[in-house]
C-alpha positions as CSV (number, residue, x, y, z in Angstrom):
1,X,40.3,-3.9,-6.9
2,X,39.2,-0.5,-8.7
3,X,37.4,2.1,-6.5
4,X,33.8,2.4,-6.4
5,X,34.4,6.1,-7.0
6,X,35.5,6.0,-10.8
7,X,32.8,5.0,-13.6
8,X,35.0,2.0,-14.7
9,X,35.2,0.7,-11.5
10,X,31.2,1.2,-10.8
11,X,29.9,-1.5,-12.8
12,X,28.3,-4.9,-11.4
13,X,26.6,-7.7,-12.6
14,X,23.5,-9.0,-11.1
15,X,23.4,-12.6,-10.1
16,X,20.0,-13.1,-11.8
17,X,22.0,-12.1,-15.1
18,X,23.8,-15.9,-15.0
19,X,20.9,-17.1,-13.2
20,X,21.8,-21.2,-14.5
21,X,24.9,-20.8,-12.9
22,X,26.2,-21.8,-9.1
23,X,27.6,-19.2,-7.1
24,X,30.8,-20.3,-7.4
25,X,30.6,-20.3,-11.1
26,X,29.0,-16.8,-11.2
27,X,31.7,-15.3,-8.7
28,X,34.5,-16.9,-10.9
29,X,32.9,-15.0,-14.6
30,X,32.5,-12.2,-12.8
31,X,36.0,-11.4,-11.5
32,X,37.3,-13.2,-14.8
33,X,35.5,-10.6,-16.6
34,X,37.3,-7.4,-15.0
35,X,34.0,-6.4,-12.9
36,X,34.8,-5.3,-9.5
37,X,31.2,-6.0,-7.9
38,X,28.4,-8.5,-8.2
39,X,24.6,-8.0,-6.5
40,X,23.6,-11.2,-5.2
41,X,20.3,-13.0,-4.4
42,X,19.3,-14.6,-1.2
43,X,18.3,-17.9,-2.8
44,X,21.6,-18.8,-4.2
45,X,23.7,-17.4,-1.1
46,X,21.8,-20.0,1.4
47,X,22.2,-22.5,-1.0
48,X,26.0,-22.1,-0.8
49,X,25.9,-21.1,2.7
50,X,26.3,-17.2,4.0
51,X,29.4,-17.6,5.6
52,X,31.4,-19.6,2.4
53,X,29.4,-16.8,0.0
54,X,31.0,-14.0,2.3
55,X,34.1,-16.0,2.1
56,X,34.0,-16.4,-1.3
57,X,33.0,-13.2,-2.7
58,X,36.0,-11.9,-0.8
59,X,38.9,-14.2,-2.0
60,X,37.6,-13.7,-5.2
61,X,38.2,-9.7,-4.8
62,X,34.9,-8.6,-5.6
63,X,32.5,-6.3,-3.6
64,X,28.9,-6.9,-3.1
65,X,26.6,-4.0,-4.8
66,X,23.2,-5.1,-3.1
67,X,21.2,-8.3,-2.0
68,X,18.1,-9.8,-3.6
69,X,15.4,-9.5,-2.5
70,X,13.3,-8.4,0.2
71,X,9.4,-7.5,0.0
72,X,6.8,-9.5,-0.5
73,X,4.9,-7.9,2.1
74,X,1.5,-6.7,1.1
75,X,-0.9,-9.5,2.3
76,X,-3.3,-8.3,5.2
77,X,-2.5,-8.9,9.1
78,X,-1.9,-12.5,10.1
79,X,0.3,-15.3,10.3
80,X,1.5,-14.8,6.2
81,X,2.2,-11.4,7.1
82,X,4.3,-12.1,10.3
83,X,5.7,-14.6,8.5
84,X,6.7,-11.9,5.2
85,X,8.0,-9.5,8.0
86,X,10.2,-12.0,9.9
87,X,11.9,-13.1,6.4
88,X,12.6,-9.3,5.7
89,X,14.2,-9.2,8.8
90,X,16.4,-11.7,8.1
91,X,17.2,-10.5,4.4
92,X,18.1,-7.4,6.5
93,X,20.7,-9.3,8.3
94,X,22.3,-10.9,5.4
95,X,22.8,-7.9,3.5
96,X,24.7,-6.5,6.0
97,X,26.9,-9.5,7.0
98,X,27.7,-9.7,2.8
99,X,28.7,-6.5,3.5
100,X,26.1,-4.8,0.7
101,X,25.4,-1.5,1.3
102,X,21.9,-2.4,-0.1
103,X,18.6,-4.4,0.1
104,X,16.5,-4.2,-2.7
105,X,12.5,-4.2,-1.8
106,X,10.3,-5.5,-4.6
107,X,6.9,-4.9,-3.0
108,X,4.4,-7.5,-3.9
109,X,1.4,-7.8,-5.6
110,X,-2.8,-8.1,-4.6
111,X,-2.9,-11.0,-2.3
112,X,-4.8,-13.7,-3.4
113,X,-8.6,-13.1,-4.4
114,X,-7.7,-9.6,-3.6
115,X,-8.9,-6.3,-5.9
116,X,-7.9,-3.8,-3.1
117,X,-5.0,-2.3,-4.8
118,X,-5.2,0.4,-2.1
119,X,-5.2,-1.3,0.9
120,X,-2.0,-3.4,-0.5
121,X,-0.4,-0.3,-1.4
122,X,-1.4,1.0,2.2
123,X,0.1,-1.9,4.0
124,X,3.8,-1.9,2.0
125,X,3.7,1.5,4.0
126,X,3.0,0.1,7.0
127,X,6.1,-2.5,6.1
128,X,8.0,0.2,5.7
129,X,7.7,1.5,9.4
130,X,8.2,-1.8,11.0
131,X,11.3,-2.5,8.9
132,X,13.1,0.7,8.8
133,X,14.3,0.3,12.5
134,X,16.0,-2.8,11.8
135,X,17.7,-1.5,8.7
136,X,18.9,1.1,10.5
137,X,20.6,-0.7,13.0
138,X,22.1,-3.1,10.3
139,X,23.8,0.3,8.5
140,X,21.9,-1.0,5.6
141,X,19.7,0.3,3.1
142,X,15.9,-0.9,2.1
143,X,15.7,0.2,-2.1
144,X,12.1,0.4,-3.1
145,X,12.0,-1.0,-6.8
146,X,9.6,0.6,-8.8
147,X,8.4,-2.2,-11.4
148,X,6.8,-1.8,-14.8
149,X,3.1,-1.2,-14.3
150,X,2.2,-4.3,-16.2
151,X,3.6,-6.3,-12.8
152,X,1.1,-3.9,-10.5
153,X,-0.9,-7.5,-9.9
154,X,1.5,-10.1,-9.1
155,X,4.3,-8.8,-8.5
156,X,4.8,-5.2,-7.1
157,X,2.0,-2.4,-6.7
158,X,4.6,0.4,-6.8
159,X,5.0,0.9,-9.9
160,X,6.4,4.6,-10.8
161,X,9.4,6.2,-8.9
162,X,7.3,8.5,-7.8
163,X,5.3,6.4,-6.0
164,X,8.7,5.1,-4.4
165,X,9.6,7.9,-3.4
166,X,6.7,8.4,-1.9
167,X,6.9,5.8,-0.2
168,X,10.7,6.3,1.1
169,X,9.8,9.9,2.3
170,X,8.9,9.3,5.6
171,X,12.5,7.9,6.3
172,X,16.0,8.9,6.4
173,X,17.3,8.8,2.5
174,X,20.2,6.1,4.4
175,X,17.4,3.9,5.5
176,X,15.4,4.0,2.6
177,X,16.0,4.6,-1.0
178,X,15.1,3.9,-4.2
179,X,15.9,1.7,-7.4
180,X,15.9,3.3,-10.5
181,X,15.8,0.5,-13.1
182,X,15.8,1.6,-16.9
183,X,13.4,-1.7,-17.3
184,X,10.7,-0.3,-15.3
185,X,11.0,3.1,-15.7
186,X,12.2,3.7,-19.3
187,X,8.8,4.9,-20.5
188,X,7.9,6.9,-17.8
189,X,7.1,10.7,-19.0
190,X,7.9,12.0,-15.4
191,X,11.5,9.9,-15.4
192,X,13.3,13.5,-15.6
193,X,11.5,14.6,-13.1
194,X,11.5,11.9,-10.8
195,X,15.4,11.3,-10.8
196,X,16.6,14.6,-10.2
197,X,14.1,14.8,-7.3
198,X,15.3,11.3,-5.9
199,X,18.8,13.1,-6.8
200,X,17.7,16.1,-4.4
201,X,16.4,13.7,-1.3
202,X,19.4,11.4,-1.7
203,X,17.0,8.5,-2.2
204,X,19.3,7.0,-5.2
205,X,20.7,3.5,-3.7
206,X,20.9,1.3,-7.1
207,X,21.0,2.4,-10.6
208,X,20.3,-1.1,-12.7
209,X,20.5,-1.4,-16.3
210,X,19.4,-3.5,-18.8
211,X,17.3,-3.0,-22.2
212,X,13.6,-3.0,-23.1
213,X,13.5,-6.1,-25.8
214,X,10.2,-6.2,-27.9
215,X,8.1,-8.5,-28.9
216,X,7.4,-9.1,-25.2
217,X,7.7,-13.0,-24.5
218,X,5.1,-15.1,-23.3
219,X,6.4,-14.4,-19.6
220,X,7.2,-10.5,-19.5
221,X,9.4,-11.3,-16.9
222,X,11.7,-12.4,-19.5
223,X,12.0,-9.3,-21.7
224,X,14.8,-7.6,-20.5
225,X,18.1,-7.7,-22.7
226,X,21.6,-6.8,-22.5
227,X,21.9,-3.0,-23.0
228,X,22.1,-2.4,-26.5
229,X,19.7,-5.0,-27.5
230,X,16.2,-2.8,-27.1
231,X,14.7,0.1,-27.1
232,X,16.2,2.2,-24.4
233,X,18.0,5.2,-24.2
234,X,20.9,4.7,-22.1
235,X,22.6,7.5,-23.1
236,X,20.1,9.7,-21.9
237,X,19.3,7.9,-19.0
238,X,22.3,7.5,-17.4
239,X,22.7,11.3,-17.6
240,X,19.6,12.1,-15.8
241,X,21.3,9.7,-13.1
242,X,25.1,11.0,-13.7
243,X,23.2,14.5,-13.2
244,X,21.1,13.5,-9.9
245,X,24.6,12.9,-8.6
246,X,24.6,8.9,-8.0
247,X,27.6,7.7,-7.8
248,X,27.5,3.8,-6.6
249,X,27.5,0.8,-8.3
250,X,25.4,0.0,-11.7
251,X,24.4,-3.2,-11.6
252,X,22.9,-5.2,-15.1
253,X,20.1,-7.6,-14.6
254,X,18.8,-9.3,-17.5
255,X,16.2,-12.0,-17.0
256,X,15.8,-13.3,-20.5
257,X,15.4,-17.3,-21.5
258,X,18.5,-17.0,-24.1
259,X,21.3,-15.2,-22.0
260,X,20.8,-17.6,-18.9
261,X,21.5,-20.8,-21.8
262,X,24.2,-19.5,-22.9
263,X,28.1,-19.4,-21.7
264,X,27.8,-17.4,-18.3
265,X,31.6,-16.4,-19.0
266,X,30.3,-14.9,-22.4
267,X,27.7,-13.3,-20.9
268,X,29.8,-11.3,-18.2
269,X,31.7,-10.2,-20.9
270,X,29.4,-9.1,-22.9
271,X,27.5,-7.3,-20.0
272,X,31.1,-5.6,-19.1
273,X,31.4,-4.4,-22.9
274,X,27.6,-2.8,-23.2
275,X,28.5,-1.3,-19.9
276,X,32.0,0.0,-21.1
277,X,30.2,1.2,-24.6
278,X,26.7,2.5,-23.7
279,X,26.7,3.7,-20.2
280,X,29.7,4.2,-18.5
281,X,30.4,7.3,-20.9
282,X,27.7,9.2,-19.8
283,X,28.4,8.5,-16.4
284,X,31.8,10.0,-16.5
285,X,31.0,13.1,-18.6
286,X,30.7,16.2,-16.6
287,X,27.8,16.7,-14.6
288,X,25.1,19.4,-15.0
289,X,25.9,22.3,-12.5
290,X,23.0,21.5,-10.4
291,X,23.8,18.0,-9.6
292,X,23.6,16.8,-6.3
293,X,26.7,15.0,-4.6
294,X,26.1,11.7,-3.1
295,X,28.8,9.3,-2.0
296,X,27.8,5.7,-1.3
C-alpha cells in the first residue's frame, strides 16, 4: 500500500461516489482501481456489519480516510435531541474501530416549523461541547462540513468555512476540524482567506473534491460531478490547500443520478484519472514558503 504522505498515494474515493453498489462491491473497484483509501458511510457499514467492514477494508489493503456521517444535531432540547446526541456518540465509536482518522459532521438544518436559524446555529455549538470529549477519547476527529448556502434549511446551517471554523475554535484542532469541500465552498470570495487560516489553526481534516455541474438538477443534491466536468478551479484550489499545508487524504464525492447508474468499476477509474490529471499536480508542486506543516 502507498504512503499517505506522497500525492499519489493521497487519493480516496468516497463511498457515496458508487452509492448503488454493496460494500463489497465498492471495496473491490476501489482497490482494483489503484486507490489506496476509501471514506465510508455508516449506513452501508452496519448493513454489512462493522466487524466484516473492518475485516474487509483490511484484506482488501485499503485504508479508511473518514466515516459518514455524524450531525444532525440542531433540534431543541428533548428526547429527538438526546436521541441525535446518542447516535453521534456512536458514529464516534465506529470511526475509530474502522480505524478513520475522521468523522465528518454535517450539521443539520431548521427543525421542523422552525425559522430560528440562530438558535439552530446556537445549539450545533452546544453539540460541539458535549461531543468533543468523546472524540477525544476515541483519538478521533469531528470535521465540520461547511455546505453550500442553498442547503442552510434542510440540511446544514453552517454554511461558509468561516463559520466552521468558528465553530471548531473552541477545541483542540485534533478534536475538531474542518472539511474543506470544493462543492460547497468553490464560490466563496473569502475561500483564500479562510484556508490558509484553517491552514494556520490546523483545523484541515478532509480536503474532498468533486466539480460544480450546472444546470443544477431538480434535487441540488445531485449536482456534483467528477472533477473536470464543471465549473471549478481545481487547480487553484488545491493550491490554496497544498499551500495551508494539508497533507491527508483527498477524497472524491460525487452525488450525481448518472455516475451512481453507471459501471462502479468505471467510475473508480475515472475518479482515479481526474484525480491523477487535475489535482494531484498541484498538490505535489512546491509549497508557498509560508505554508504550514501538518501531518495526519
Amino acid at each position: 500500500m502507498i504512503a499517505a504522505s506522497s500525492a499519489a498515494g493521497r487519493f480516496s474515493l468516497n463511498q457515496a461516489t458508487v452509492k448503488h453498489a454493496d460494500l463489497e462491491t465498492a471495496v473491490r473497484v476501489t482497490a482494483e482501481a489503484g486507490i489506496p483509501s476509501i471514506g465510508l458511510w455508516r449506513e452501508p457499514v452496519a448493513e454489512h456489519g462493522l466487524a466484516a467492514s473492518v475485516r474487509l477494508v483490511r484484506d482488501a489493503g485499503l485504508r479508511v480516510s473518514s466515516l459518514c456521517r455524524g450531525g444532525f444535531f440542531t433540534v431543541p432540547e428533548g428526547p429527538d435531541r438526546r436521541a441525535a446526541i446518542d447516535e453521534n456518540r456512536r458514529a464516534i465509536e465506529e470511526t475509530a474501530t474502522l480505524g478513520a482518522p475522521t468523522l465528518v459532521l454535517v450539521a443539520g438544518g431548521l427543525p421542523a416549523g422552525s425559522r430560528d436559524l440562530v438558535g439552530a446555529r446556537a445549539r450545533v455549538a452546544d453539540a460541539l461541547a458535549e461531543l468533543a470529549p468523546d472524540a477525544e477519547a476515541a483519538g478521533i476527529s469531528l470535521a465540520i462540513e461547511a455546505l453550500h448556502p442553498m442547503y442552510a434549511s434542510d440540511r446544514a446551517v453552517v454554511s461558509t468555512l468561516k463559520q466552521a471554523l468558528d465553530f471548531a475554535a473552541p477545541f483542540a484542532p485534533e478534536v475538531v476540524g474542518v472539511v474543506v469541500d470544493t462543492f460547497h465552498l468553490w464560490w466563496d470570495p473569502e475561500l483564500a482567506e479562510q484556508v490558509a487560516r484553517a491552514g494556520r489553526e490546523r483545523r484541515i481534516a478532509s480536503y474532498q473534491v468533486c466539480d460544480w455541474v450546472t444546470p443544477i438538477a431538480a434535487d441540488p443534491l445531485l449536482s456534483r460531478g467528477i472533477p473536470g466536468t464543471g465549473d471549478i478551479d481545481f487547480e487553484a484550489f488545491s493550491a490554496l490547500v497544498r499551500d495551508a499545508g494539508y497533507d491527508g487524504d483527498v477524497e472524491c464525492e460525487v452525488f450525481r443520478q448518472e455516475v451512481w447508474e453507471a459501471d462502479p468499476a468505471e467510475v473508480a477509474r475515472s475518479a482515479a484519472e481526474a484525480y491523477e490529471r487535475l489535482v494531484r499536480p498541484h498538490l505535489d508542486a512546491q509549497p508557498a514558503e509560508s505554508a504550514v506543516s501538518r501531518s495526519r
